[in-house]
N, C-alpha and C positions, 0 to 999 in steps of 0.2 A: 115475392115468395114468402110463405109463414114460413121460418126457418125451425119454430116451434114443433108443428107438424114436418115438415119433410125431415127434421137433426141436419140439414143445414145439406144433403143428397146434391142439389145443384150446386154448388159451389166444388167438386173435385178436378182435383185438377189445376185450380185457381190457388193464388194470392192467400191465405190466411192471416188474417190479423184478429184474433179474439182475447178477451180478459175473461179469466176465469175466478168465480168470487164466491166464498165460503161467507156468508152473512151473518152477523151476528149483534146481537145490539151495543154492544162493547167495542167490537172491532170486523174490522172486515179481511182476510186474508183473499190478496189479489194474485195473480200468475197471468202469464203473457206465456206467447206463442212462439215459435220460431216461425220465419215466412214460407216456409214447406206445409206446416200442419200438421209435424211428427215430435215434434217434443213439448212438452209442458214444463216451467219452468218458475218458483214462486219467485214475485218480484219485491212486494214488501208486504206490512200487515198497516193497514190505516186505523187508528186509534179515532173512534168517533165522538163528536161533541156534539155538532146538528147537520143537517140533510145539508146546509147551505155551505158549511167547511168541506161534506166529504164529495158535496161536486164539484168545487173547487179542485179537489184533487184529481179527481176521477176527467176530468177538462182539460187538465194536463196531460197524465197520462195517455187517454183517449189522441191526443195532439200528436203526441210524441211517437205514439205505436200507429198510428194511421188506424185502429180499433176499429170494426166492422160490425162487431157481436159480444155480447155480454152473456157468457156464460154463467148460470148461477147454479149453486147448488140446491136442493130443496132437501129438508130433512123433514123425508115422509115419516110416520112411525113403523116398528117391525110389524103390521098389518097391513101395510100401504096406507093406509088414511092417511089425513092431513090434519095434525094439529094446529095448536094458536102460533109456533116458531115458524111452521110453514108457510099459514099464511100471513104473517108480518114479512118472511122472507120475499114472499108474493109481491106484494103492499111495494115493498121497500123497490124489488128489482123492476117493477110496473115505472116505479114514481122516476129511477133512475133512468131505465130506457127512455121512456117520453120527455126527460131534461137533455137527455143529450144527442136525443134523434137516433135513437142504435135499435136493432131487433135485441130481445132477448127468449134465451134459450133456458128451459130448468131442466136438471140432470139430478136424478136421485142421487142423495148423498149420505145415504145411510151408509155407518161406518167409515166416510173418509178421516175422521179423528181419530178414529182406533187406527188405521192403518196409516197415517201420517205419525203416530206414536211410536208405529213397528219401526220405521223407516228411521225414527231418529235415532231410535237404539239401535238399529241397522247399523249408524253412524258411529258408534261408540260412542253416543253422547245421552246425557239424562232429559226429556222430555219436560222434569218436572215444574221448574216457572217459567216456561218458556212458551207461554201460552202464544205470543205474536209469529213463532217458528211453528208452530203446529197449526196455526191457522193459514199464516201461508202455503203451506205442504198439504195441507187439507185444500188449498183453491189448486194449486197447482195437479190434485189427485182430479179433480171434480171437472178442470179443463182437461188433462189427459183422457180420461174415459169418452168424452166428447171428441173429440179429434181422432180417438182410436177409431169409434162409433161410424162417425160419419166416412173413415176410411176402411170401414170392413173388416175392421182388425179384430179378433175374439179377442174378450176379456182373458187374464190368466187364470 
């Protein structure tokens, strides 16, 4: 099954295990799933040095969460086009999947940084060097929208 095309439709029902990943060439903010497929939840931010450290990581992880699917984010531009960030993000999540054997999934992710900002001030807390906290909550935003998606749930 393309899980690309279907937004992952056969699998309800089932099992969920998916990583949810805000990409960026700095850091990647990651989010896991609960085993239902109803809550998103960020797990950490990986500080990147090269492809061969963040799979290392990413090996682990995958290990530990039994990982199914690789949610990425894609930061279309406000035209829908696709810039140079999107398709490195492309590049990046392509090269990932096929190291670690997983489908992946892109979910537009315009505005999860803005609204991973709201969320922290939500918190009573200041957003402003905490760029690892915002990209976590930015993956953790990029994986909920996908899980709501595939469960029929409207956006709010």
């Amino acid at each position: 099954m393309d899980l690309a095309q279907s937004g992952g439709a056969g699998l309800m029902g089932a099992r969920v295990a998916a990583l949810g990943l805000d990409v960026g060439r700095k850091r990647v903010g990651i989010a896991g799933c609960d085993g239902l497929g109803l809550l998103a939840t960020g797990l950490m931010t990986l500080h990147r040095r090269s492809f061969a450290q963040d799979l290392e990581v990413f090996r682990q992880i995958v290990q530990e969460r039994q990982v199914e699917v690789l949610v990425v984010g894609l930061p279309y531009r406000w035209d829908g086009s696709q810039g140079s960030q999107a398709h490195y993000t492309q590049a990046y999540g392509q090269r990932l999947g096929r190291a670690l054997g997983l489908p992946v999934v892109y979910v537009d992710e315009r505005c999860t940084s803005a609204a991973a900002i709201d969320l922290i001030h939500g918190e009573g807390r200041s957003p402003g060097h905490q760029k690892g906290l915002i990209d976590r909550k930015a993956a953790a935003i990029i994986l909920q929208q996908w899980l709501d998606e595939r469960r029929g749930v409207a956006a709010p």
